[in-house]
C-alpha positions in Angstrom: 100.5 92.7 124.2 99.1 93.8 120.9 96.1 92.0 119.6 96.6 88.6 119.4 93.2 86.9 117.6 94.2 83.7 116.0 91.1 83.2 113.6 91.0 83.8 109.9 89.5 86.7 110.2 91.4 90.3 110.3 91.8 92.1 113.6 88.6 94.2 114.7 90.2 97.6 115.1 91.6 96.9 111.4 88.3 99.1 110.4 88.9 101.8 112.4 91.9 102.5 111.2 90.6 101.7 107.5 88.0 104.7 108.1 90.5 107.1 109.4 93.1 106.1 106.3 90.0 106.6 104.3 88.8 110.3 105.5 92.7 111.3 106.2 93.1 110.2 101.9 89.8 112.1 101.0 91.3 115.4 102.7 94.8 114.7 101.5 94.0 114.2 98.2 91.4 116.9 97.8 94.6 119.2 97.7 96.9 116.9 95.7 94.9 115.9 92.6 93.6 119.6 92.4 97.1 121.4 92.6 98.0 120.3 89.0 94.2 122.0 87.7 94.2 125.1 90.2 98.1 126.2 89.6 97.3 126.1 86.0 93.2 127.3 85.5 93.3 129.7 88.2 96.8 130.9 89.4 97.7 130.8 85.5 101.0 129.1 86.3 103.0 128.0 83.4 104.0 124.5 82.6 107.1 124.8 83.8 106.2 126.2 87.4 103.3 123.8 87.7 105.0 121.0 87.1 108.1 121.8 89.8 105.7 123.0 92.4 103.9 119.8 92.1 106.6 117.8 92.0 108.3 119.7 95.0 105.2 119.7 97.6 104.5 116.0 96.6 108.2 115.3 97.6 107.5 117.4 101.0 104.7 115.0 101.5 106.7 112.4 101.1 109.6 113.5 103.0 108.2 114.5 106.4 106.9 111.2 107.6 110.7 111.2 108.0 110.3 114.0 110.3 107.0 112.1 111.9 109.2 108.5 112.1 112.1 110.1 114.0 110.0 112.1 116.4 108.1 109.1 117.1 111.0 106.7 117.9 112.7 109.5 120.2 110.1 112.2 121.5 106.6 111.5 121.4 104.2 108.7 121.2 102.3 107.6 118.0 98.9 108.8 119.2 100.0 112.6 119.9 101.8 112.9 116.8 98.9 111.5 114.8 96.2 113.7 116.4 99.2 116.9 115.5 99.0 115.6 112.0 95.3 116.0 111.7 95.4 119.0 113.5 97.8 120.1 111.3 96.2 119.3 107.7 92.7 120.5 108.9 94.4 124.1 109.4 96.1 123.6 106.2 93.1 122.9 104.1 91.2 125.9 105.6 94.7 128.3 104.9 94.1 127.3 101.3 90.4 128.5 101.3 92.2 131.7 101.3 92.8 132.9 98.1 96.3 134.7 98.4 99.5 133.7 97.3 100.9 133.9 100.4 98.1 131.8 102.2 98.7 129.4 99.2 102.6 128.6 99.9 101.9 128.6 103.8 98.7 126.1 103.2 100.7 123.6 101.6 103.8 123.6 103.8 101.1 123.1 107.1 99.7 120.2 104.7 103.3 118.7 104.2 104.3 119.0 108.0 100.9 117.5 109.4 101.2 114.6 106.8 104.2 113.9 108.1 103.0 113.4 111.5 99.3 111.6 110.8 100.7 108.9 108.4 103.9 107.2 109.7 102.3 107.2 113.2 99.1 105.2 112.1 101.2 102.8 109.8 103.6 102.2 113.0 100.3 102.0 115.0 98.9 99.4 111.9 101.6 97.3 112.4 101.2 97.1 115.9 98.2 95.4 115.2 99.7 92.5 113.0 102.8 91.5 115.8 101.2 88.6 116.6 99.8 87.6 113.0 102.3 88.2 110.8 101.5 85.6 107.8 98.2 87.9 107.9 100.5 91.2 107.4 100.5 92.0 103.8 96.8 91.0 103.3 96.1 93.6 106.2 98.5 96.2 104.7 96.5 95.7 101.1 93.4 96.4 102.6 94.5 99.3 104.4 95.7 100.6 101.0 92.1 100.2 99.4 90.9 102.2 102.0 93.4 104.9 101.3 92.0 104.9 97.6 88.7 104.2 98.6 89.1 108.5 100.1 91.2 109.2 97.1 88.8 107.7 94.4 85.9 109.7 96.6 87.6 113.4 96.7 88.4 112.9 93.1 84.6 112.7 92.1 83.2 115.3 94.9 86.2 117.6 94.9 87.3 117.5 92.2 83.6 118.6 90.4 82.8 121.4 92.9 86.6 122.8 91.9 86.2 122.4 88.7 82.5 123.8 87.8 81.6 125.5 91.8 85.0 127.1 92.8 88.6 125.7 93.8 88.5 127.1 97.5 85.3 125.4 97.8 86.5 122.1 97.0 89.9 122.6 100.1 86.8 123.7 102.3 85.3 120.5 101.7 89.1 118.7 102.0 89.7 120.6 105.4 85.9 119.9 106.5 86.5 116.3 106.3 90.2 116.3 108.3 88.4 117.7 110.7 85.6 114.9 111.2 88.4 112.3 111.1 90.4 114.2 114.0 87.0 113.4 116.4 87.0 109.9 115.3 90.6 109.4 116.1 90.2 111.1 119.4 87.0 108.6 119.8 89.4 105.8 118.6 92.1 106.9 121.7 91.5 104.7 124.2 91.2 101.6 122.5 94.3 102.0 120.8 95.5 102.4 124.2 93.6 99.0 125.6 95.4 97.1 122.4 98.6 98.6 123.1 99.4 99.8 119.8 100.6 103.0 120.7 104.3 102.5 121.3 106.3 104.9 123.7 109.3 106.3 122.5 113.3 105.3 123.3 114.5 107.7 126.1 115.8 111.3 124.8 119.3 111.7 124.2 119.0 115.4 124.3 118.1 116.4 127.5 116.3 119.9 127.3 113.7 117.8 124.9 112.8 116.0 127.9 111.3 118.9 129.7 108.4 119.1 127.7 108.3 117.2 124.5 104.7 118.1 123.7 105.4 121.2 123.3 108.6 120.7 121.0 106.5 118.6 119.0 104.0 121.5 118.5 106.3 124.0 117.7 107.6 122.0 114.8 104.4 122.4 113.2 104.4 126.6 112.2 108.4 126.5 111.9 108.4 123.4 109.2 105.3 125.0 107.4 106.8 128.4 107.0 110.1 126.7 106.0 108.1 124.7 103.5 106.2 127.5 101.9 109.7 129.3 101.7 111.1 126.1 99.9 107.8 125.7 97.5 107.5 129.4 96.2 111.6 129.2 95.8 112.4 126.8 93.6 116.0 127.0 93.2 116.4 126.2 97.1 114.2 123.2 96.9 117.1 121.3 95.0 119.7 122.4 97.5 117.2 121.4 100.6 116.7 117.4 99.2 120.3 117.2 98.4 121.1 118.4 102.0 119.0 115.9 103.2 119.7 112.8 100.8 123.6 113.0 102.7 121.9 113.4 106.1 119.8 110.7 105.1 122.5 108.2 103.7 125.2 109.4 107.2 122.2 108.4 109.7 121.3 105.2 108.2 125.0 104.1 108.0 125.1 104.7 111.6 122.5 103.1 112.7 123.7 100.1 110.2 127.2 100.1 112.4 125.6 99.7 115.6 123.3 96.8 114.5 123.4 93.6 114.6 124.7 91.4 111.3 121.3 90.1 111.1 120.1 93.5 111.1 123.0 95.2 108.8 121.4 92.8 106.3 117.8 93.7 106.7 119.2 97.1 106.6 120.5 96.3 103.1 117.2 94.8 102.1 115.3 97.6 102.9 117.5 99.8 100.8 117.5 97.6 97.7 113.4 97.5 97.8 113.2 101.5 98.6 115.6 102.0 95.4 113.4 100.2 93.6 110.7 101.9 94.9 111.8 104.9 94.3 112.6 104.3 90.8 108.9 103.3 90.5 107.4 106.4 91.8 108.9 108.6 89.9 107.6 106.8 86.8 104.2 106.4 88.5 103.7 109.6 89.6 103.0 111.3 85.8 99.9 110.2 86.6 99.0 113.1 89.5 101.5 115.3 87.1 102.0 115.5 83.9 99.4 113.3 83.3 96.2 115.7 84.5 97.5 118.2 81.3 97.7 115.2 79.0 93.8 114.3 79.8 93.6 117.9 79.9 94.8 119.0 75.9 94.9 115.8 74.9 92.0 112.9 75.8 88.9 112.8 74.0 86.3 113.5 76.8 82.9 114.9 75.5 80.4 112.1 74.9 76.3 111.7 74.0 77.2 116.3 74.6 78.5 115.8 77.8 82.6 116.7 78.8 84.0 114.6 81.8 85.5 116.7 83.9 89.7 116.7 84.2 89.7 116.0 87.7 87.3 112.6 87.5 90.3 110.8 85.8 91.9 111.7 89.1 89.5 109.0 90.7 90.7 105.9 88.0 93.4 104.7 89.8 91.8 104.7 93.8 89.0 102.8 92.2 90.9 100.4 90.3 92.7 100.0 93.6 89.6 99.2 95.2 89.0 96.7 92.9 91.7 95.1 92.6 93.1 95.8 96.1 91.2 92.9 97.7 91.6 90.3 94.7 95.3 90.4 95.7 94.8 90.6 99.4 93.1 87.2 99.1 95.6 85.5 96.8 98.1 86.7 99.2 96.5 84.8 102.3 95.6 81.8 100.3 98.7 81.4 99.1 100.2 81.6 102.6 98.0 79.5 103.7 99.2 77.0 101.1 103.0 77.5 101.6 103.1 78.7 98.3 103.8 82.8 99.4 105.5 84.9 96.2 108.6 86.3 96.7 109.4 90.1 97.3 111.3 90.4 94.5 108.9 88.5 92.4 105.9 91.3 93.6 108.7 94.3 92.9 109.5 93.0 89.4 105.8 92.3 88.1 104.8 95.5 89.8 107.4 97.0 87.1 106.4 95.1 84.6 102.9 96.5 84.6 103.8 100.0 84.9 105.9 99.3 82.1 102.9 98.3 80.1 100.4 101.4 80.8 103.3 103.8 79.4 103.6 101.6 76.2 100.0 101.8 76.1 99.8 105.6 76.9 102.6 106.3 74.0 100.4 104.4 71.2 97.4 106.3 71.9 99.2 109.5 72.1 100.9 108.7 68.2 97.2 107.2 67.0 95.5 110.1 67.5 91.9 111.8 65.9 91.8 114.3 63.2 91.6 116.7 65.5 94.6 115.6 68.0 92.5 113.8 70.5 93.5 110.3 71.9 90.6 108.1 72.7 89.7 107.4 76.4 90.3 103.5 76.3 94.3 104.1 75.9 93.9 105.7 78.8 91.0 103.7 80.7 93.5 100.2 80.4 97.2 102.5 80.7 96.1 103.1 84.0 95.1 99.8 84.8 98.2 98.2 84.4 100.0 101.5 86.4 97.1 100.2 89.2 98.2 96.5 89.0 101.9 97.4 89.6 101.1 99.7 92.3 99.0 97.3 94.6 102.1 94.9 94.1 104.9 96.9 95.2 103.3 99.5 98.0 101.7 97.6 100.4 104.2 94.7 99.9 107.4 97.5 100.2 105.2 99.0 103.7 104.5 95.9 105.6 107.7 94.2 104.9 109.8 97.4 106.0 107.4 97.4 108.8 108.8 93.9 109.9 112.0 93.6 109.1 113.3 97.0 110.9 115.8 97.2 113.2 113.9 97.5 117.2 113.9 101.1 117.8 114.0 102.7 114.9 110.8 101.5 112.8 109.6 105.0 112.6 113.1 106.1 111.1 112.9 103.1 108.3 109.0 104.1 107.4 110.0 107.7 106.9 112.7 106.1 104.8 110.1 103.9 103.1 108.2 107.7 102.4 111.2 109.4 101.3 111.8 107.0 98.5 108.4 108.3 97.0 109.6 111.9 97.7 112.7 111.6 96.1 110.9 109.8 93.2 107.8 112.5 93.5 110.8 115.1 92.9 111.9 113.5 90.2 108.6 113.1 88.2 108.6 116.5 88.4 111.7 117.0 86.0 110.3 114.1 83.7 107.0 116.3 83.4 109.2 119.5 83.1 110.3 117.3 79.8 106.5 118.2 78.5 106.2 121.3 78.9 104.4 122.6 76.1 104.4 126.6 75.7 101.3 129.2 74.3 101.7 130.5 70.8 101.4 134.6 71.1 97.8 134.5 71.6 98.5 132.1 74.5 97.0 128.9 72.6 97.5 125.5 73.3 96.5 123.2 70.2 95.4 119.7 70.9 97.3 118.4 68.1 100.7 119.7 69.1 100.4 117.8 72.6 99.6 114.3 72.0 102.9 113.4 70.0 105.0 115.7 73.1 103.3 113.4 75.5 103.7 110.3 73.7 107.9 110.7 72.9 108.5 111.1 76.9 106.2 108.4 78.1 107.8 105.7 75.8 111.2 106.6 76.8 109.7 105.9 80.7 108.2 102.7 79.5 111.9 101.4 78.7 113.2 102.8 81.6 110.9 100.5 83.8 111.5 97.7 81.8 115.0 98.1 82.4 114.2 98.5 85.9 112.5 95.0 86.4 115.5 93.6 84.7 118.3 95.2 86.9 115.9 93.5 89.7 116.7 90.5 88.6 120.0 90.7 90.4 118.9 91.6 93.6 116.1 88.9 93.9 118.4 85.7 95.3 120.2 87.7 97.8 116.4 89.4 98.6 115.1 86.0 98.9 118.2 84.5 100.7 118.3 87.3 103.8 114.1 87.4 104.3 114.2 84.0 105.0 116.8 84.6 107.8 114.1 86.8 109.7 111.6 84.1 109.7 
């Protein structure tokens, strides 16, 4: 059985996997909160392209744990798929050291793919490890998520300055370096996860000539998804074609699997989908801040102070530390409200977490139109912006991952946390056509003027604060039949 320690304290092997969260983050994120800086410094992308193949390999992150559940619930166990991942992302990171074009699209796809295969199968694995203390689930989840800012708040700081003043392919190096660390630790970690039980084995194979030799299926995927990626990321106009394709492949499975449930779990089902809407709509509000956003702070944030400029890529590292500040404030109101009885509901969690992000785009939109003389917006819009963004992020995605994570259907929890990651895809895709809304283009000596940007910035990110405050209220709906069918699984 998994662990099954009764105390108030958190399971032991909780800090394992908080460490490998926190160096799989540190390597993940080294590439992610650079891509915006490097396509548009170095490759001298223009807004346009920047912003789609941002918003396009984010979305491929996204989507593969898809890839990663499914495998998991039908061809491999969690362990193997995990160790892949990191396999995976380490070769990725070093790909990108490369500087070619080529090696650039092919670096990211290996990234996407191995994501895809490390995360789902260490969430599955994390939930594992809460079957037998479920009102300590959510706290758990929360302080898993700290330690996934806790890497991204670090790679921000240390990668993010060596790219910026050192050199970009030294900075993926580093982000590749660090993968490769955490792949020894989680081969160190093996057997233990083995003696708790957490790695679950998968339902038989309906297909029979996987059974043969599912290892080696499992490691083919790897080069044939990564070349399919790269193909997807350097062509744009297939990318669209490719998430639509999959949305309907999506939406067919999970109505399905919704037929051949129960009625208990037909309306868990529906829950999930209500709170990964929601979630999606979230994200892609949210997500401006990996986007859009590192332009903005770019053209448009006062940063030089006492003679010295903050470097772009250190605002990268605002929200993971907020998180980590914040992160396990919540963690213990959560437990001592269950504790007390008192738990808040789901939709409660969803509709503040709303409410916040809300907040930090009204906030963004009157710094951007209360600008300097010379254009510039001052740093505390921005500083207490993406606080509130923070706030409504540890509300709703810990809460959305360890509900989803007890409320699927048995036998296919890695299919419903790939769904759980595809609703950030699809909403990762979609910042990247709110960004696309920014754009701002050269003059003919290829000059952008701080001036011109702020009030660009500014028009699109109020229209987003309205749109999430319309969001919260269209939750409203969906909170007494949220409230009505949790109960049920209790």
């Amino acid at each position: 059985m998994p662990h099954t320690q009764r105390n108030h304290s958190h399971p032991p092997f909780l800090w394992m996997f908080f460490t490998i969260e926190t160096l799989g983050n540190f390597s993940h994120y080294g590439v992610r909160m650079l891509l915006v800086l490097y396509m548009s410094l170095s490759l001298k992308f223009n807004d346009h392209v920047v912003y789609g193949i941002y918003g396009s390999f984010v979305a491929l992150i996204y989507l593969t744990p898809m890839i990663g559940g499914i495998m998991a619930d039908r061809l491999l166990k969690n362990s193997f798929l995990m160790r892949l991942g990191a396999i995976s992302i380490t070769v990725g990171g070093f790909v990108l050291v490369y500087q070619d074009i080529n090696a650039f699209y092919f670096g990211l796809g290996i990234t996407a793919i191995g994501y895809g295969l490390f995360k789902p199968n260490l969430m599955r694995m994390m939930g594992r490890l809460y079957d037998q203390m479920e009102f300590k689930r959510e706290a758990g989840f929360t302080l898993f998520f700290v330690g996934s800012n806790l890497g991204a708040a670090a790679t921000a700081l240390v990668s993010g300055y060596i790219g910026n003043r050192i050199g970009w392919h030294y900075a993926f190096f580093i982000a590749a370096t660090v993968m490769l660390l955490n792949l020894i630790l989680i081969f160190y970690a093996q057997k233990r996860m083995t003696t708790l039980n957490l790695d679950v084995r998968p339902e038989s194979l309906t297909m029979r000539w996987l059974k043969k030799n599912p290892k080696l299926w499992g490691i083919l995927s790897v080069p044939f998804f990564g070349l399919l990626f790269a193909v997807l990321l350097s062509q744009q106009h297939f990318f669209f074609q490719g998430i639509m394709l999959t949305a309907i492949v999506i939406t067919a499975y999970t109505i399905v699997i919704a037929f051949k449930s129960t009625s208990l779990d037909r309306k868990l089902i529906n829950v999930i989908l209500i709170l990964v809407f929601f979630h999606l709509i979230f994200f892609a509000f949210f997500e401006q801040l990996g986007n859009s956003m590192n332009l903005f702070v770019e053209r448009s944030i006062e940063r030089t102070y006492l003679g010295f400029q903050i470097p772009t890529t250190w605002f990268q590292s605002l929200n993971p530390l907020y998180v980590i500040l914040i992160g396990p404030l919540i963690s213990a109101l959560w437990l001592t409200l269950s504790y007390r009885g008192r738990d808040i509901s789901i939709a409660a969690k969803f509709f503040g977490a709303l409410l916040f992000l809300s907040a930090g785009f009204g906030l963004f939109t009157v710094g951007a139109f209360n600008t300097d003389c010379d254009g510039k917006v001052s740093i505390l819009w921005l500083l207490f912006g993406i606080l509130c963004m923070t706030i409504g992020e540890v509300l709703i995605a810990p809460v959305a991952m360890s509900t989803i994570t007890r409320i699927s259907p048995k036998g296919h929890t890695g299919y419903f946390i790939g769904l759980y990651f595809l609703s950030v895809s699809f909403g990762n895709y979609i910042s990247g056509f709110i960004a696309k809304l920014m754009a701002i283009s050269p003059d003919e000596n290829g000059q952008i003027y701080a001036v011109e940007c702020a009030p660009v910035y500014g028009g699109i990110y109020g229209k987003v604060a309205l749109a999430a405050l319309g969001a919260s209220l269209l939750l409203l709906i969906f909170a007494p039949f949220l409230k009505k069918t949790l109960a049920l699984k209790h």
